[in-house]
Rosetta silent file (secondary structure, phi, psi, omega in degrees, C-alpha in Angstrom):
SEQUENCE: XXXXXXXXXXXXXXXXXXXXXXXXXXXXXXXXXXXXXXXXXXXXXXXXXXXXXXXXXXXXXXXXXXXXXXXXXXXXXXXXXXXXXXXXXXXXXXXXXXXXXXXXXXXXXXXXXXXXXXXXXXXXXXXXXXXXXXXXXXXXXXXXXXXXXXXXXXXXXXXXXXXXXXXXXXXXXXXXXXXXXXXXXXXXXXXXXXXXXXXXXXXXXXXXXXXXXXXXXXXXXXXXXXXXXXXXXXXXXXXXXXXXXXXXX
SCORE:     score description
SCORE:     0.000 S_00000001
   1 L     0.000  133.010  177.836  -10.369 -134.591   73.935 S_00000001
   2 L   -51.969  159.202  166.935  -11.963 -131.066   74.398 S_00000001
   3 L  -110.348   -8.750  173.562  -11.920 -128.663   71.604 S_00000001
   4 L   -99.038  159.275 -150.056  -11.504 -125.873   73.519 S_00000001
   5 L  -150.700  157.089  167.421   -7.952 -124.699   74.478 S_00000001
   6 L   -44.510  137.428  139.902   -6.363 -121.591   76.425 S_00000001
   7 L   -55.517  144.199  152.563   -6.728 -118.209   74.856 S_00000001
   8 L  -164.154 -158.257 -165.456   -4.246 -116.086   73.771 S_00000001
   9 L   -85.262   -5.026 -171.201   -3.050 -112.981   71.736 S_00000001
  10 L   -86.915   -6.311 -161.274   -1.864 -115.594   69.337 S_00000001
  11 L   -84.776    1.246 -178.541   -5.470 -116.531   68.808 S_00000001
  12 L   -70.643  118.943  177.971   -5.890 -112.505   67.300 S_00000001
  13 L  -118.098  123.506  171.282   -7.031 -112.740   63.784 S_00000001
  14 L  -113.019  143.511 -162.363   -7.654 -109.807   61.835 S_00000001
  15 L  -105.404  127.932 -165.519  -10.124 -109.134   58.710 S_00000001
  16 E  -140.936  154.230  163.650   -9.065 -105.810   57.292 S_00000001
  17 E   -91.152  161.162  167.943  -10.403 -104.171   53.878 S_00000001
  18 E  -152.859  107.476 -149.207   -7.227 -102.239   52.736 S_00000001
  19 E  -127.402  167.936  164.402   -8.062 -100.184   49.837 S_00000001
  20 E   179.096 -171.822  157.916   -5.861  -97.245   48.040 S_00000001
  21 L  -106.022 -125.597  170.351   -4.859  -96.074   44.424 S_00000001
  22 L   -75.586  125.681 -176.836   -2.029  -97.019   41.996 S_00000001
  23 L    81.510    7.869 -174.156    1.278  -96.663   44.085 S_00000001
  24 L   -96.019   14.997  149.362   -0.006  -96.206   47.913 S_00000001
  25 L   106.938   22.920 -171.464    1.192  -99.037   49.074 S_00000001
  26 L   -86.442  -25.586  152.482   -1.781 -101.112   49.494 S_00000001
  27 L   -75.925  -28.827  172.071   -0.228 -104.357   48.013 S_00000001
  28 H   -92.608  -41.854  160.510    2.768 -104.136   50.039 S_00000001
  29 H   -15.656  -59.818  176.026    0.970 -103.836   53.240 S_00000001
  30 H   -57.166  -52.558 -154.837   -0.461 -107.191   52.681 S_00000001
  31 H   -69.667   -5.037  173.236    2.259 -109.077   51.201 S_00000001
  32 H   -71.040  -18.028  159.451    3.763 -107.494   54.408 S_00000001
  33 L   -21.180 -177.706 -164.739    1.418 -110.113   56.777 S_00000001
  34 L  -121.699   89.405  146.656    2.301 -112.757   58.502 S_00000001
  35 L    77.765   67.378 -171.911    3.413 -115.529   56.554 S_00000001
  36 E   -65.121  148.839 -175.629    0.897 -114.905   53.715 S_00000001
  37 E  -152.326  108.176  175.707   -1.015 -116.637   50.705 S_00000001
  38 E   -69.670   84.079  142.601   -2.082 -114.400   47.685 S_00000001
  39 E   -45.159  128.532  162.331   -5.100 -114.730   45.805 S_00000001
  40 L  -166.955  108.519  158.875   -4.373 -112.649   42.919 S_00000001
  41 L   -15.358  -56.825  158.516   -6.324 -111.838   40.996 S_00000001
  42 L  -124.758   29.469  159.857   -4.956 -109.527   37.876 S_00000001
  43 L    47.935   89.614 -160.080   -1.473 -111.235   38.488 S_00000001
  44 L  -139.143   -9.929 -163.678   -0.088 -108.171   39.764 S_00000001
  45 H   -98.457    0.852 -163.531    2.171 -109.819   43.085 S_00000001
  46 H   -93.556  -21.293  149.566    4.749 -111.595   41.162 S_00000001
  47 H   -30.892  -24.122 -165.425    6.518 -108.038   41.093 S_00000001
  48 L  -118.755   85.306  110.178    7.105 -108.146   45.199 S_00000001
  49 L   -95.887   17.817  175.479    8.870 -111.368   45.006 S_00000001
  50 L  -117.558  -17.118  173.295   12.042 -110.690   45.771 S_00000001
  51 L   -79.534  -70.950  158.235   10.994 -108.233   48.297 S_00000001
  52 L   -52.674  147.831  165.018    8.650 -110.111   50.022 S_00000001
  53 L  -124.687  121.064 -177.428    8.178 -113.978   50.963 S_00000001
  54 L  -148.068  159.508  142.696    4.788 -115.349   49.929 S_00000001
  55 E   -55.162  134.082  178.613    2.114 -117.915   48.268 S_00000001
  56 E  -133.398  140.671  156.196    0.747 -117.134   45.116 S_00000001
  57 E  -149.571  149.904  162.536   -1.783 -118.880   42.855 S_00000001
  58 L  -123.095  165.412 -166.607   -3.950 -116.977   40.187 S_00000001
  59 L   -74.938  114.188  158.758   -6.945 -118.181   38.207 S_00000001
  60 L  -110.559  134.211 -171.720   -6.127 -120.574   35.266 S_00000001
  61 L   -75.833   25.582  174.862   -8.219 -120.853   32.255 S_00000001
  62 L  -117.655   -4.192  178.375   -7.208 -124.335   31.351 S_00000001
  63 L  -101.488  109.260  174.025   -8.153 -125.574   34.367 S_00000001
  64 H   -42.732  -56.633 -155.169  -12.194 -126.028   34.598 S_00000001
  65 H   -81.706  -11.579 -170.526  -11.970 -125.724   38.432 S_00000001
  66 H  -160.722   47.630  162.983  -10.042 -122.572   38.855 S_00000001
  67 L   -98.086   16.958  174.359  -10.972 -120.348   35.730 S_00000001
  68 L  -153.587  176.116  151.668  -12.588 -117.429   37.076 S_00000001
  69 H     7.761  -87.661 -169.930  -12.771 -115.571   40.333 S_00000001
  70 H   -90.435  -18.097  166.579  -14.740 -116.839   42.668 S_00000001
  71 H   -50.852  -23.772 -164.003  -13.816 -120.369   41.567 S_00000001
  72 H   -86.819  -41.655 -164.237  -10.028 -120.216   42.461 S_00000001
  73 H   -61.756  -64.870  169.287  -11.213 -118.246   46.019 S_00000001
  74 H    -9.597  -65.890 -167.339  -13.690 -121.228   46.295 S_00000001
  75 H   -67.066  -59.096 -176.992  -10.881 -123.922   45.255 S_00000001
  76 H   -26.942  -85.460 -177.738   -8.237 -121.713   47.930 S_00000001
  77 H    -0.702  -72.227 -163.846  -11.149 -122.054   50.921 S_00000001
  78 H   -67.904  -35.776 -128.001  -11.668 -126.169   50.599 S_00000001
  79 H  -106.253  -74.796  158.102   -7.767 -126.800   50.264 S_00000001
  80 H     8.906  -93.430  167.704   -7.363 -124.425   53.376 S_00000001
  81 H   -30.696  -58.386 -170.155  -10.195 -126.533   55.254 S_00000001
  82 H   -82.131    5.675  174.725   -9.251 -129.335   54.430 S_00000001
  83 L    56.776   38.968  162.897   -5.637 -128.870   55.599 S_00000001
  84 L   -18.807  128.552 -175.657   -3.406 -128.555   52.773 S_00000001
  85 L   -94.923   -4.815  163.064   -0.189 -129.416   53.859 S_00000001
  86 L   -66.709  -15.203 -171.924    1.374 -126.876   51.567 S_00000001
  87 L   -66.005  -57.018 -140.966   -0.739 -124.743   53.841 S_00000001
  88 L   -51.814  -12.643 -174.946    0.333 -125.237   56.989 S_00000001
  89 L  -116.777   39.648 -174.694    2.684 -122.260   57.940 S_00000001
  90 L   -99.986  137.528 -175.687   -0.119 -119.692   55.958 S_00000001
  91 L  -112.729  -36.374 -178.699   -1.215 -116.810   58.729 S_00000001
  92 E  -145.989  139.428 -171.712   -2.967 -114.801   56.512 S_00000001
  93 E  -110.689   98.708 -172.401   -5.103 -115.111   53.168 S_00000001
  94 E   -90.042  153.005 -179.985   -4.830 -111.825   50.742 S_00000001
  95 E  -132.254  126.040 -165.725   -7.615 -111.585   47.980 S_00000001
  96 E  -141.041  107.140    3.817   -6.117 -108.934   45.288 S_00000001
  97 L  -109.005  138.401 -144.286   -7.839 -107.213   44.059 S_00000001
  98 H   -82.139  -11.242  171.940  -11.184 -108.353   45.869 S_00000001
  99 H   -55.480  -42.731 -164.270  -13.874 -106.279   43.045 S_00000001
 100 H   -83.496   -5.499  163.898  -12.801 -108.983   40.847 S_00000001
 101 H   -80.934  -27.215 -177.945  -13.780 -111.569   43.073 S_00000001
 102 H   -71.119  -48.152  177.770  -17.062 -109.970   43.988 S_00000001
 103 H   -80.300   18.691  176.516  -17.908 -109.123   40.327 S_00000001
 104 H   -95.267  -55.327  170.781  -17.304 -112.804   39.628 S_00000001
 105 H   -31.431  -60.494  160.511  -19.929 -113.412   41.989 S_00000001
 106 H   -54.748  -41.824 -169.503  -22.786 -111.108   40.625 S_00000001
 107 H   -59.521  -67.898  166.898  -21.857 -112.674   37.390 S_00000001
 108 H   -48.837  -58.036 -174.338  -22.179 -116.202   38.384 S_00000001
 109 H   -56.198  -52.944  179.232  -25.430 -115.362   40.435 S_00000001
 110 H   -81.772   -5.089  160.013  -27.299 -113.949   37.453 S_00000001
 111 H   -58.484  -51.477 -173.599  -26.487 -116.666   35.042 S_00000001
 112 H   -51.698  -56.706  179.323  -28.209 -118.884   38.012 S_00000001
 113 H   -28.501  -75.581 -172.796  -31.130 -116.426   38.189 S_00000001
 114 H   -47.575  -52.764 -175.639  -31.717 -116.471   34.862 S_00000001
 115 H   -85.647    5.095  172.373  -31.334 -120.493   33.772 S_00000001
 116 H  -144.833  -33.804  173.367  -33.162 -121.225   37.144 S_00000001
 117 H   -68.040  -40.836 -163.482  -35.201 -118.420   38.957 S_00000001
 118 L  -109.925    5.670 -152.749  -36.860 -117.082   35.712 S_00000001
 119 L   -56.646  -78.310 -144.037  -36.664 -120.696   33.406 S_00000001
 120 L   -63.478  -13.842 -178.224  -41.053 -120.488   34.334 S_00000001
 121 L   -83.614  146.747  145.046  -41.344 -116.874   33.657 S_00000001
 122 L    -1.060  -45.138 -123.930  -41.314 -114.742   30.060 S_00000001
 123 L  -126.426  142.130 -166.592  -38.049 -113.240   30.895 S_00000001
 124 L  -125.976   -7.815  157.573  -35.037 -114.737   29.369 S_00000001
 125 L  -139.430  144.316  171.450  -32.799 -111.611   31.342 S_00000001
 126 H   -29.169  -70.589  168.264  -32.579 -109.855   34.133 S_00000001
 127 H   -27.669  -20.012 -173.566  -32.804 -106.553   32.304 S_00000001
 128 H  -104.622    8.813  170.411  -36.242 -107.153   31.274 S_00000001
 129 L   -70.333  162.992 -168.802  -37.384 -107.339   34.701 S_00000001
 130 L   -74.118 -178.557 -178.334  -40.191 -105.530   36.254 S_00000001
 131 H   -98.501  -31.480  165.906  -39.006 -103.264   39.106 S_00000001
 132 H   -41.292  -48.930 -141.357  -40.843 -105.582   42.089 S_00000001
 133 H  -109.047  -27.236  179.406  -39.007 -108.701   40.573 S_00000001
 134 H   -76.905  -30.316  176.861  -35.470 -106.841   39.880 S_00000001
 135 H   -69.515  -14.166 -177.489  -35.902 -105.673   43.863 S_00000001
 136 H   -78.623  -60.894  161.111  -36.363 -109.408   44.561 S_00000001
 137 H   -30.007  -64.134 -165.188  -32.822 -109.874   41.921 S_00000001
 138 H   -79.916  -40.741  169.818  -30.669 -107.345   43.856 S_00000001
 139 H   -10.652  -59.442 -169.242  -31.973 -108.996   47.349 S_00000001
 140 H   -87.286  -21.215  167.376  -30.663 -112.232   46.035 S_00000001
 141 H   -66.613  -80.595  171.321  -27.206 -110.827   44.622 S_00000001
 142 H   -16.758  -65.860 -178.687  -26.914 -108.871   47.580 S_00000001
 143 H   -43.198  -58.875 -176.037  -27.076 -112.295   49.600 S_00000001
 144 H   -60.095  -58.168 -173.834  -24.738 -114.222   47.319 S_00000001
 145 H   -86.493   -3.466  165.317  -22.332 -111.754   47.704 S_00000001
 146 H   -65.641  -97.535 -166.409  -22.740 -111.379   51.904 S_00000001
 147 H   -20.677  -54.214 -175.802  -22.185 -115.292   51.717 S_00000001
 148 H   -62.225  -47.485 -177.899  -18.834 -115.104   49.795 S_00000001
 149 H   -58.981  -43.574  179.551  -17.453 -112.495   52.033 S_00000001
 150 H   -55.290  -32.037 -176.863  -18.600 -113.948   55.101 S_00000001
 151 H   -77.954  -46.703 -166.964  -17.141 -117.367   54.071 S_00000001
 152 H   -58.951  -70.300  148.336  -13.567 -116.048   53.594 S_00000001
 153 H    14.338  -93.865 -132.842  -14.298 -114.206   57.424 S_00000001
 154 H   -75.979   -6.462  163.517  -14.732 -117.073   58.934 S_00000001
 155 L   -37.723  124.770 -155.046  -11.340 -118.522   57.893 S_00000001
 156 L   -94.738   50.596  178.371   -9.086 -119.153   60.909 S_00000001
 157 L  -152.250 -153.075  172.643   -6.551 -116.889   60.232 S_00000001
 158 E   -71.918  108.998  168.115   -5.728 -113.259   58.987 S_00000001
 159 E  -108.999  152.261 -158.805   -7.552 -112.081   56.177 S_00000001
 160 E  -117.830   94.017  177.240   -6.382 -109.025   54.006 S_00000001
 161 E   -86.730  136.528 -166.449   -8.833 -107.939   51.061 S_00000001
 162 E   -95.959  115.726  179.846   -6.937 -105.697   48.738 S_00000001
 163 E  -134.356  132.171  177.073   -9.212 -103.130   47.110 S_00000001
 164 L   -42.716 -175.219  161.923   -8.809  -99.920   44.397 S_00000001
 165 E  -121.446  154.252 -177.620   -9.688  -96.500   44.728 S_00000001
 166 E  -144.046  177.242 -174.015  -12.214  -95.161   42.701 S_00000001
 167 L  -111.993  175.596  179.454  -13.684  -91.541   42.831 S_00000001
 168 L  -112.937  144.109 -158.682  -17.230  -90.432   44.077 S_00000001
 169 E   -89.004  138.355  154.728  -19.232  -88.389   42.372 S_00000001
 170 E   164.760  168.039 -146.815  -21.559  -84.934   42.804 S_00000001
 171 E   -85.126  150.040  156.876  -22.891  -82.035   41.751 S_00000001
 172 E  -115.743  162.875  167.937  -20.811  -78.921   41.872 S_00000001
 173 L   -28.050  -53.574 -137.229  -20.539  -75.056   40.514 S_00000001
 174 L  -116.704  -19.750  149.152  -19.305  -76.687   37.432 S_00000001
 175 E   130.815 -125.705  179.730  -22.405  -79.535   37.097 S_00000001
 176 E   -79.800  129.746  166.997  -21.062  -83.499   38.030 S_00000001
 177 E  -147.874  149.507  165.515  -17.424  -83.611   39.129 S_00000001
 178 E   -49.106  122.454 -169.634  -15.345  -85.981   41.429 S_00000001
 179 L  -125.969   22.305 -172.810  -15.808  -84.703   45.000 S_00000001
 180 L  -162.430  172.196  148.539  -14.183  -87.991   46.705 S_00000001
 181 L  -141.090  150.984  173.277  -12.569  -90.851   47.032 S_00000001
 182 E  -155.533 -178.295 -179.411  -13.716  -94.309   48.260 S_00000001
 183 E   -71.531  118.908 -166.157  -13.153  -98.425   47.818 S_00000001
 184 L   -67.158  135.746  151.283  -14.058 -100.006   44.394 S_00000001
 185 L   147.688 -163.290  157.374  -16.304 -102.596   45.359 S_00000001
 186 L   -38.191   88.288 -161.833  -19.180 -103.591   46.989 S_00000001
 187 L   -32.178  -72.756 -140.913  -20.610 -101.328   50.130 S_00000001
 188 L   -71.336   37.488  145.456  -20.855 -104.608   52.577 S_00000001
 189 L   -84.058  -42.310  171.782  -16.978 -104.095   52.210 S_00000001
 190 L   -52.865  -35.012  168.101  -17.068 -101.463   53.920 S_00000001
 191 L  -104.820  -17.485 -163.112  -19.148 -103.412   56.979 S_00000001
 192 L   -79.330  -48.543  163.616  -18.309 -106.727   57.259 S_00000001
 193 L   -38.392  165.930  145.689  -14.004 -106.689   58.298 S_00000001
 194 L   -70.454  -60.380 -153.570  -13.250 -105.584   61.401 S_00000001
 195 E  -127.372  148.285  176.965  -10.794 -102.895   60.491 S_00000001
 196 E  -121.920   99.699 -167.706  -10.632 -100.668   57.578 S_00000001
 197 L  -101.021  178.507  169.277   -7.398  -98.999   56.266 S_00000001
 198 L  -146.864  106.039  173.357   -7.141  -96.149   53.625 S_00000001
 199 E  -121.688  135.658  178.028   -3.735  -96.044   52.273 S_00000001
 200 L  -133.032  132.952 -166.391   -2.210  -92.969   50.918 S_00000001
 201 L    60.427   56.472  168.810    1.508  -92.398   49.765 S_00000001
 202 L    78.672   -3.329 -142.245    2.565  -95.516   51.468 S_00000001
 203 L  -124.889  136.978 -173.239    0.513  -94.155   54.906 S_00000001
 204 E  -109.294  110.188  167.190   -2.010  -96.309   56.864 S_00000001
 205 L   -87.224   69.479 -152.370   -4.885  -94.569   57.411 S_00000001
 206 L   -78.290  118.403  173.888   -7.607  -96.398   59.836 S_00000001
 207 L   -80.765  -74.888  -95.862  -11.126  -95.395   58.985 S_00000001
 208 E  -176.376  136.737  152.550  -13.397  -98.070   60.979 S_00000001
 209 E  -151.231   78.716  178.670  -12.003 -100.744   63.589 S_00000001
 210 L     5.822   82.832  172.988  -15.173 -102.873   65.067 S_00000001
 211 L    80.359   35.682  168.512  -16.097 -102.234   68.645 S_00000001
 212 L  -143.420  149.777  178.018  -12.678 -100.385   70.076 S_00000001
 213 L  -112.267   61.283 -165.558  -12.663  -96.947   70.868 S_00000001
 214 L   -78.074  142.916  158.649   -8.326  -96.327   69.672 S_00000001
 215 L   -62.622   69.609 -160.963   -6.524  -93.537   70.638 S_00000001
 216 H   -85.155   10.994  169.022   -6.371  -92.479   67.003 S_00000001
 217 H   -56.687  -21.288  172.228   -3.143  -89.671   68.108 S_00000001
 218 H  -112.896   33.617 -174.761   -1.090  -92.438   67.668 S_00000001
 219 H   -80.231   -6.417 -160.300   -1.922  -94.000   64.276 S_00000001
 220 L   -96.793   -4.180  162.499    0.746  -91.928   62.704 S_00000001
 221 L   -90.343    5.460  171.953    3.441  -94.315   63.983 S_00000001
 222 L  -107.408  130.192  176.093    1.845  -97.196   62.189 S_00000001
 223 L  -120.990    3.320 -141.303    3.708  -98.419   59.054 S_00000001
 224 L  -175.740  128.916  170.708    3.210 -102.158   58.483 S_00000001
 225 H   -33.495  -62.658  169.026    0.581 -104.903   58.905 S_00000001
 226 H   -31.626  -49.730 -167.432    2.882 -105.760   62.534 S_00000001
 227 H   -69.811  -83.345 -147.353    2.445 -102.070   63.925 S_00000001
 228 H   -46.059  -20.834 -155.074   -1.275 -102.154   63.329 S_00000001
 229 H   -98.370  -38.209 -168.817   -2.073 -105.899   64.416 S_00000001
 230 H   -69.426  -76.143 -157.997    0.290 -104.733   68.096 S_00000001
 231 H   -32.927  -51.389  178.950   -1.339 -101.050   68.112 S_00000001
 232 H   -73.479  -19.939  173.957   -4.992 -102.793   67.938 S_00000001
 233 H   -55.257  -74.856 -134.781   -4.091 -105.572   70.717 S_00000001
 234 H   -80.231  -17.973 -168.757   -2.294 -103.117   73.262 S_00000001
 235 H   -94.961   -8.569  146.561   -5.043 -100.407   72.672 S_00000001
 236 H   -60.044  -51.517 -172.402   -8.345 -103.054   73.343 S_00000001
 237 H   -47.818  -55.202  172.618   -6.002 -103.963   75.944 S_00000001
 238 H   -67.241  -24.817 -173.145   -6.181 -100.713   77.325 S_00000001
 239 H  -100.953   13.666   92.660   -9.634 -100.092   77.054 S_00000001
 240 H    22.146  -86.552  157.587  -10.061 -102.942   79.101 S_00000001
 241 H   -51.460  -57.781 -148.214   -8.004 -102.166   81.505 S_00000001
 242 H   -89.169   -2.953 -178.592   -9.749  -98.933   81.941 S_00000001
 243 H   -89.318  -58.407  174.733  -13.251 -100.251   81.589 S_00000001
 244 H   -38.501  -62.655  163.939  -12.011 -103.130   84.791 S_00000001
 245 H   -45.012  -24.500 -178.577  -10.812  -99.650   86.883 S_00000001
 246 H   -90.116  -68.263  162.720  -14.036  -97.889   86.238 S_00000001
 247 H   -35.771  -56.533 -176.227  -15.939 -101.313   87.557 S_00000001
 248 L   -63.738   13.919 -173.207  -13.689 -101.486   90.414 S_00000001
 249 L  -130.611    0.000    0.000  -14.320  -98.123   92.066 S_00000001
């Protein structure tokens, strides 16, 4: 039997960063998904349970297998794959808040550096590196942490990473001051989803959506993970259409 099958709109999965600060609404957005499973992180989701219906698991430290970060996303992944059958009605996979998965990552990587990249050198830490050999260091962090994101990606369903706000920095009249705001984590957060919210006071805000050109007069009518997954369908849909009409003449 083939592996390939009819296309169809149910086959739309979307990878969205969703980022905001304390109260915009950036956790209920997710748990608002389609039939959802919570990575969480600082055990911050058990609050939405009577409003919402979801999965939850958080990292436990009595368990060797699922005490930190990137272990429990790790442990999520294979059970996923491997076709958990508690799984089976999950649409989308939230990671909350996704810094702490990332900085589990960098964490992990330079213990590894260290006990195995530098075991033949002098250098018993990173810190004492040279600036050639620390540009070598963030290369391979940098990598490590492409790989984790990329792995979650490729998951065959919705994924939602849940991220803080933090502020950005620069000089002013008045010397260093906040002059911004942007997403606590890593920059390849910022490239690797397809779509990129900003939410403020509850308000979905799309910065970035991968290779559509939307009709952003009508984002202000999006309120919910539903709106936005229909809004990005019928407007690819459209530009489609209007790219097929353009050929046709």
């Amino acid at each position: 039997m083939g592996i390939a099958k009819k296309c169809t709109l149910e086959d739309v999965k979307l990878k969205i960063l969703c980022w905001g600060g304390y109260g915009s609404g950036k956790s209920r957005f997710a748990l608002a998904s389609k039939n959802p499973l919570v990575i969480d992180l600082e055990n911050s989701t058990p609050l939405y349970c009577e409003e919402f219906d979801f999965l939850h698991t958080e990292i436990d430290l009595t368990n060797e297998d699922i005490n930190t970060s990137s272990k429990l996303v790790k442990y999520v992944i294979n059970e996923i794959k491997n076709g958990d059958k508690d799984y089976k009605n999950v649409k989308t996979l939230v990671i909350d808040p996704i810094s702490e998965y990332i900085d589990d990552i960098e964490r992990r990587s330079a213990i590894y550096y260290e006990q195995k990249i530098l075991a033949n050198k002098k250098i018993k830490s990173i810190d004492q590196l040279n600036q050639l050999d620390k540009t070598k260091w963030y290369a391979y962090r940098k990598e490590q942490i492409k790989n984790g994101i990329n792995e979650l990606l490729r998951l065959p369903m919705n994924v939602i990473f849940v991220a803080r706000e933090k502020n950005t920095w620069g000089k002013t009249s008045d010397g260093m001051a906040p002059i911004g705001k942007e997403f606590e984590g890593h920059e390849l957060l910022g490239y690797l989803p397809d779509i990129v919210i900003h939410m403020v006071d509850n308000k979905i805000n799309i910065e970035k959506v991968r290779g559509s050109n939307l009709n952003m007069d009508k984002v202000d009518n999006i309120n919910n993970f539903n709106e936005l997954r229909n809004f990005i369908i019928k407007s690819k849909s459209n530009i489609i259409s209007m790219e097929k009409e353009k050929e046709a003449v």
